[in-house]
Backbone atoms as SQL, in Angstrom:
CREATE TABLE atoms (id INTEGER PRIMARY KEY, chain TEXT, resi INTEGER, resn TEXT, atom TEXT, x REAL, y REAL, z REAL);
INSERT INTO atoms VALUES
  (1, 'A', 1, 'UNK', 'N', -12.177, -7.397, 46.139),
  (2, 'A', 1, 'UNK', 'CA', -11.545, -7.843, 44.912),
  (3, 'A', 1, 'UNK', 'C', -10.588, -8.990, 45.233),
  (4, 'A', 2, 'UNK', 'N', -10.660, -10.054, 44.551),
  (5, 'A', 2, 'UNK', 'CA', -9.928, -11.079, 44.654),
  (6, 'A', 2, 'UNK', 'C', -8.505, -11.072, 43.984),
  (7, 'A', 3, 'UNK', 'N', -7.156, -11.762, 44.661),
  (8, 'A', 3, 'UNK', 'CA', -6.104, -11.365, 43.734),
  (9, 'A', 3, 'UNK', 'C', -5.932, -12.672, 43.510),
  (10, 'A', 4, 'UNK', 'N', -5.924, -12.465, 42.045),
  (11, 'A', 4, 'UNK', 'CA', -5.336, -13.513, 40.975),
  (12, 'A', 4, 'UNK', 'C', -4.251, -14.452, 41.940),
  (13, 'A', 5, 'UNK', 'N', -4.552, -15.819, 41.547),
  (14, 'A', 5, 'UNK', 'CA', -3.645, -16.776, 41.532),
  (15, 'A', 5, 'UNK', 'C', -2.673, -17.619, 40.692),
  (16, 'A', 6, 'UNK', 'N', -1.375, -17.506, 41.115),
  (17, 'A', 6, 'UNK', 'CA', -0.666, -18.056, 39.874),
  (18, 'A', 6, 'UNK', 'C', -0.644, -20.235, 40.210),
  (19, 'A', 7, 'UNK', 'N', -0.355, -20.429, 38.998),
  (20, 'A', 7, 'UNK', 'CA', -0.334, -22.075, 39.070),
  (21, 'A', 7, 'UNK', 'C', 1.343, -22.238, 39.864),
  (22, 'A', 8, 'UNK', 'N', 0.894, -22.826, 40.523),
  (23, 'A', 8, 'UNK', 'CA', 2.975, -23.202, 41.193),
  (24, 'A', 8, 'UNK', 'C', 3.235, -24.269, 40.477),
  (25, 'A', 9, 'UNK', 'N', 2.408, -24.887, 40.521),
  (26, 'A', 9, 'UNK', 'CA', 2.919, -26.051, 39.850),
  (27, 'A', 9, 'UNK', 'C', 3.626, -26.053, 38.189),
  (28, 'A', 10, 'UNK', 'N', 2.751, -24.801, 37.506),
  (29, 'A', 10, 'UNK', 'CA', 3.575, -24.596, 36.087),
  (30, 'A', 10, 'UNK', 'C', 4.890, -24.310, 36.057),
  (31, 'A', 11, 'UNK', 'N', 4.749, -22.871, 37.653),
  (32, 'A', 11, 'UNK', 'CA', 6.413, -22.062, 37.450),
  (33, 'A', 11, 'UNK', 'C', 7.291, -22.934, 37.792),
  (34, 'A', 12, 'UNK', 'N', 7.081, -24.164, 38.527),
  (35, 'A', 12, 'UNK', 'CA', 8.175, -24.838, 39.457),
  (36, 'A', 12, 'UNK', 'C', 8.465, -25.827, 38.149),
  (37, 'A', 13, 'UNK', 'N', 7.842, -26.380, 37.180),
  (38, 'A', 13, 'UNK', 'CA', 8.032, -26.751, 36.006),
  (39, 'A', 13, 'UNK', 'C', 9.134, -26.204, 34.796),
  (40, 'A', 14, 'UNK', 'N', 8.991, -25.124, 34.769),
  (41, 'A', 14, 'UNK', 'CA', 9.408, -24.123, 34.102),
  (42, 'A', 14, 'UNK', 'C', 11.078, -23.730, 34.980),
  (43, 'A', 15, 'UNK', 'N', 10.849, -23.723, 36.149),
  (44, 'A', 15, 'UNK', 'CA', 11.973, -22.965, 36.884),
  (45, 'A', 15, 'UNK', 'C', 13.077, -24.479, 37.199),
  (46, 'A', 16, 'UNK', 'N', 12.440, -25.435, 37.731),
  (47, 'A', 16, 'UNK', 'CA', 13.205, -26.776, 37.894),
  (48, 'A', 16, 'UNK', 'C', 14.230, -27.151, 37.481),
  (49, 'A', 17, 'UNK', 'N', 14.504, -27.294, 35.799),
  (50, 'A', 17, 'UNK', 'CA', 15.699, -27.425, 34.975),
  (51, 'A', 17, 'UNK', 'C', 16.716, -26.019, 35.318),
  (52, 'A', 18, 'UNK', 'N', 16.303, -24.855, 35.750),
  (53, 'A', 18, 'UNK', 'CA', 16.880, -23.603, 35.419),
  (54, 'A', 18, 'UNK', 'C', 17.878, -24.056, 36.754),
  (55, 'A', 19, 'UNK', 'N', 17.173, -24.235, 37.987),
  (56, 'A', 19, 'UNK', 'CA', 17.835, -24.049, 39.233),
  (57, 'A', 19, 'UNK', 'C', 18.545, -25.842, 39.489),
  (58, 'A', 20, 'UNK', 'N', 18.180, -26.914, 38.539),
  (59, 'A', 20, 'UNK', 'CA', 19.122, -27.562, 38.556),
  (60, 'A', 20, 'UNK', 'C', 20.564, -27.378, 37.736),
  (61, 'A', 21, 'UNK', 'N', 20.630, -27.175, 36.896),
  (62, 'A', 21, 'UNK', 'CA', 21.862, -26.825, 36.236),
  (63, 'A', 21, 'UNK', 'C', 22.359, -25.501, 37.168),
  (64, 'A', 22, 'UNK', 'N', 22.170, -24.815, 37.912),
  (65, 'A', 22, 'UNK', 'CA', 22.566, -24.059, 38.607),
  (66, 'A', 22, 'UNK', 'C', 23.259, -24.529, 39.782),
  (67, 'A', 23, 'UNK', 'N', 22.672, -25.478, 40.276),
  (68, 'A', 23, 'UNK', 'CA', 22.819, -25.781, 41.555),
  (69, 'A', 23, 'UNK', 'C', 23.860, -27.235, 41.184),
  (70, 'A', 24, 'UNK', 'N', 24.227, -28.234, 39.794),
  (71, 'A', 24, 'UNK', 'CA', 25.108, -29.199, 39.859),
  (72, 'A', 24, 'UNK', 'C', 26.561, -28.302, 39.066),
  (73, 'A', 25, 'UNK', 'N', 26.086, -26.361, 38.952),
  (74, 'A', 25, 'UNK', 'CA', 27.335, -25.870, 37.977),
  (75, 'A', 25, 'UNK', 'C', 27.939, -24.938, 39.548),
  (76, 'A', 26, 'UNK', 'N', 26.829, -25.427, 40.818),
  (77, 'A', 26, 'UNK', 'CA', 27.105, -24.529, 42.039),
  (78, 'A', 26, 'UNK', 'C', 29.002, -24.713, 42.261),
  (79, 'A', 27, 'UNK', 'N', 29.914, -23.039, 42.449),
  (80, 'A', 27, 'UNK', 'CA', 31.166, -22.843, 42.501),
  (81, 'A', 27, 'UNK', 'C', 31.218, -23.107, 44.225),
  (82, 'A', 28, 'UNK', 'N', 32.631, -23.762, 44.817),
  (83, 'A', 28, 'UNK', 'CA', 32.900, -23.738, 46.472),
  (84, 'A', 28, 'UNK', 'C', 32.727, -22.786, 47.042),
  (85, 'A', 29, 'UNK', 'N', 32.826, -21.292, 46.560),
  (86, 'A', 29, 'UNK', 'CA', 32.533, -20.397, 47.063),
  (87, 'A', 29, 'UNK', 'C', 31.923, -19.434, 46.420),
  (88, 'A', 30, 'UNK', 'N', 30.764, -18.929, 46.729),
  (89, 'A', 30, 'UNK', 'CA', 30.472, -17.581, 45.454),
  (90, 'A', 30, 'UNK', 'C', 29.060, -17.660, 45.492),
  (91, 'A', 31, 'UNK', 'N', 28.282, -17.714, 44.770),
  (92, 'A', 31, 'UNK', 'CA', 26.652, -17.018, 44.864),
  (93, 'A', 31, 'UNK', 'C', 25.968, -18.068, 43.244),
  (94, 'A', 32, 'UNK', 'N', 24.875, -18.090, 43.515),
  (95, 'A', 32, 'UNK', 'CA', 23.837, -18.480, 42.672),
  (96, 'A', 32, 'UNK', 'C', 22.757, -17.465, 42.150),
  (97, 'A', 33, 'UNK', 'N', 22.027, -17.173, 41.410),
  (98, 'A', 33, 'UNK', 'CA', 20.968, -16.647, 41.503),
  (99, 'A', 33, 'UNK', 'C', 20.311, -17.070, 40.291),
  (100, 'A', 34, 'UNK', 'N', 18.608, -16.573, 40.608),
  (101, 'A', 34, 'UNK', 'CA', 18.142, -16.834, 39.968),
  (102, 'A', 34, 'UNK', 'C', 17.035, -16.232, 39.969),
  (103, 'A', 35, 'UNK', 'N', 16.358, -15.518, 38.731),
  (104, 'A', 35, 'UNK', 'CA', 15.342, -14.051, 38.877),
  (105, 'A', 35, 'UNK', 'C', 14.693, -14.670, 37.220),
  (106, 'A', 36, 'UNK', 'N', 13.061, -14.892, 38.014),
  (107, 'A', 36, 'UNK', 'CA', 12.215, -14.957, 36.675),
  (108, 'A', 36, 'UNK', 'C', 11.387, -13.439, 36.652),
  (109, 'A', 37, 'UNK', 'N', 11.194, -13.339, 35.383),
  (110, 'A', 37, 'UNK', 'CA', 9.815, -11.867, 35.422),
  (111, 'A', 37, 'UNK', 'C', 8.998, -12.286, 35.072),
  (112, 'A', 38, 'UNK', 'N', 7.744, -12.314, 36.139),
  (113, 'A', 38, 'UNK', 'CA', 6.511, -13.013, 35.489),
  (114, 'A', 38, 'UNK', 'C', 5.261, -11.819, 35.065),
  (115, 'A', 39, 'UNK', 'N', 5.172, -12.170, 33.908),
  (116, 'A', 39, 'UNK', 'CA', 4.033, -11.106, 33.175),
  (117, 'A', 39, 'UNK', 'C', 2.417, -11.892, 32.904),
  (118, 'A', 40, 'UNK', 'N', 1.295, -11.646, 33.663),
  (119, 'A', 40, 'UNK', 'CA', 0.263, -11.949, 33.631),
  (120, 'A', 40, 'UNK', 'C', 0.277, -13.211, 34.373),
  (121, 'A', 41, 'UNK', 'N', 0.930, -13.737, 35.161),
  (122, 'A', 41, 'UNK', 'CA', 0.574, -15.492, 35.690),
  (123, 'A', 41, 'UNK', 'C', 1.935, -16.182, 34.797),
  (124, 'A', 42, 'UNK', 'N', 2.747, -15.384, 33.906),
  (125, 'A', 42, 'UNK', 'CA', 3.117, -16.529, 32.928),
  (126, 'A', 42, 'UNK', 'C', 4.782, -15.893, 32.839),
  (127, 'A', 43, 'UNK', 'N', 5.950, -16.863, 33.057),
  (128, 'A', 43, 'UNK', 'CA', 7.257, -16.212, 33.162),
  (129, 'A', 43, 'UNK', 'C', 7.495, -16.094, 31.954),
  (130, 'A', 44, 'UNK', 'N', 7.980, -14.544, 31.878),
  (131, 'A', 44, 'UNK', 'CA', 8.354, -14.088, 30.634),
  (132, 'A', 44, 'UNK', 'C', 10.431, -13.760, 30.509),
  (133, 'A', 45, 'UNK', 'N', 10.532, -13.837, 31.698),
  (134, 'A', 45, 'UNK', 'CA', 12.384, -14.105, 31.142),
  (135, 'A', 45, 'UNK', 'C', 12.548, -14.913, 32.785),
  (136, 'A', 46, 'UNK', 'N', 13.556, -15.471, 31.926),
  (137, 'A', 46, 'UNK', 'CA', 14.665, -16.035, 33.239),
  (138, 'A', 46, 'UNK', 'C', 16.294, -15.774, 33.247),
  (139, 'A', 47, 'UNK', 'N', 16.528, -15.202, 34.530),
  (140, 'A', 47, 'UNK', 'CA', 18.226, -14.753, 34.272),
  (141, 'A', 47, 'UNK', 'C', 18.571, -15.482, 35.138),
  (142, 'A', 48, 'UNK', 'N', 19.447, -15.973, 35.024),
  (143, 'A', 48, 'UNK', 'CA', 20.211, -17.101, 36.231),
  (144, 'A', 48, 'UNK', 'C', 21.804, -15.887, 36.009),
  (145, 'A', 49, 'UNK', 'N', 22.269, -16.794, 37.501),
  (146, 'A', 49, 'UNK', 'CA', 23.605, -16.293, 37.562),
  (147, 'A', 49, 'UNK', 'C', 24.897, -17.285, 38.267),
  (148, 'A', 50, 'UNK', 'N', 26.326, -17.390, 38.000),
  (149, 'A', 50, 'UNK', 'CA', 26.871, -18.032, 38.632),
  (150, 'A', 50, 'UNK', 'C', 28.088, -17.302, 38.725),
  (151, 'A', 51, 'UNK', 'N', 28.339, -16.847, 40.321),
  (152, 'A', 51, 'UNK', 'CA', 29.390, -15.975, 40.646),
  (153, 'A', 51, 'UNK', 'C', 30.465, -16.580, 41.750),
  (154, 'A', 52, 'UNK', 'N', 31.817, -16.517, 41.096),
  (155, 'A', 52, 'UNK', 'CA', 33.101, -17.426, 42.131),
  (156, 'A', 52, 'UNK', 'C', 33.559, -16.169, 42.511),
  (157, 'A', 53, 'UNK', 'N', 33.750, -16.561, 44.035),
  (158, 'A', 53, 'UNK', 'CA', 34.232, -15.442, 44.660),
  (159, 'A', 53, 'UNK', 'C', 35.988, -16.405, 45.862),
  (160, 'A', 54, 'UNK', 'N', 36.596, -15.500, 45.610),
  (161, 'A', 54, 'UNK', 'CA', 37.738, -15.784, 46.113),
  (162, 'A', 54, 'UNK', 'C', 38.686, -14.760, 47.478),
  (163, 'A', 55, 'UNK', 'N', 39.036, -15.565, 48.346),
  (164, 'A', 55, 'UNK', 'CA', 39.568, -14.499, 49.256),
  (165, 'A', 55, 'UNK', 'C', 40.952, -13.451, 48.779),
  (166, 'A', 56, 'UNK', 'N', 41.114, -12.763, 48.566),
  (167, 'A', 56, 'UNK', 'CA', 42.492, -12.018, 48.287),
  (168, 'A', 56, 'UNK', 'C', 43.752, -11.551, 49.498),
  (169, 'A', 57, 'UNK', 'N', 44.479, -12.238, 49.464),
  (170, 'A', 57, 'UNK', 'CA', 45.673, -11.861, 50.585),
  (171, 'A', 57, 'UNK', 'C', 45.730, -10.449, 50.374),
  (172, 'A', 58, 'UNK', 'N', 45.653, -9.937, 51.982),
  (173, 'A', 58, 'UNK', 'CA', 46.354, -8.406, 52.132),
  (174, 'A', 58, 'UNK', 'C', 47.757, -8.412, 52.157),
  (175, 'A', 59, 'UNK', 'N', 48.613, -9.368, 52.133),
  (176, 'A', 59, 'UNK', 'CA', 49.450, -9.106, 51.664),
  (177, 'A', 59, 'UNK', 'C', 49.465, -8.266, 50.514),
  (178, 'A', 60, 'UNK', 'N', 49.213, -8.989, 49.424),
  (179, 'A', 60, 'UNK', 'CA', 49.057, -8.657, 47.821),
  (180, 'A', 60, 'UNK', 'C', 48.431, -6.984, 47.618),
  (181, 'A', 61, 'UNK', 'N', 47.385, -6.897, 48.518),
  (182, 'A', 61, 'UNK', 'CA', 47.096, -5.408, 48.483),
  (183, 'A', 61, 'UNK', 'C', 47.928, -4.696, 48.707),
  (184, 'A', 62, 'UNK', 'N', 48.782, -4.394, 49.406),
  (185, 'A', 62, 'UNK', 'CA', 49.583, -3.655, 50.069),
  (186, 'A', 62, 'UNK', 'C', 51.065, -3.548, 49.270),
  (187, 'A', 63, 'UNK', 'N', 50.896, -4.531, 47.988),
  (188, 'A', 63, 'UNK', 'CA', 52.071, -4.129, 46.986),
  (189, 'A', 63, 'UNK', 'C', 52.239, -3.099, 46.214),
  (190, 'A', 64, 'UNK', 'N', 50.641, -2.953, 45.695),
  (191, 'A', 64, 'UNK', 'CA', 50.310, -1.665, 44.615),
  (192, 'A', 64, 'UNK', 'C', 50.972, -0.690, 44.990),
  (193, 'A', 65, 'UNK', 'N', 51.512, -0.544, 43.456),
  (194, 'A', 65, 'UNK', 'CA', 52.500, 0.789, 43.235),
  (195, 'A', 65, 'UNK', 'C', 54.095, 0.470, 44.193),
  (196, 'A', 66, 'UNK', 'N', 54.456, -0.553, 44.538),
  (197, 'A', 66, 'UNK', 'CA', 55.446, -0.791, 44.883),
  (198, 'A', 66, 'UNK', 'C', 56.444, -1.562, 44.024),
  (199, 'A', 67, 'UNK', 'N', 57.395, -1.353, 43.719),
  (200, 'A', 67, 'UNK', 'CA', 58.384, -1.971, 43.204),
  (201, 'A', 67, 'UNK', 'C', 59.360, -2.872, 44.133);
């Protein structure tokens, strides 16, 4: 049995605009993502993500509950 082939050339069409605005909204530090669901050969959602992540002083931890 042969397994189905998808077109790359459609999804990379389809996905291109998604992962540019991702990648010129990219934060200095933090994460990107990007998750299509493809149903039959053909993307049926796209979720992108854009997450800033920051270091936190242990100082600052070590205040809680201190006055």
């Amino acid at each position: 049995m042969n397994t189905p082939t998808i077109d790359a050339d459609a999804l990379f069409a389809i996905l291109k605009p998604e992962v540019e605005k991702l990648c010129y909204n990219a934060p200095l530090f933090g994460e990107i993502t990007l998750k299509a669901t493809i149903h039959q050969g053909n993307i049926a959602k796209i979720s992108t993500g854009i997450e800033i992540s920051c270091k936190i002083d242990p100082r600052l931890l070590n205040r809680e509950g201190r006055k």
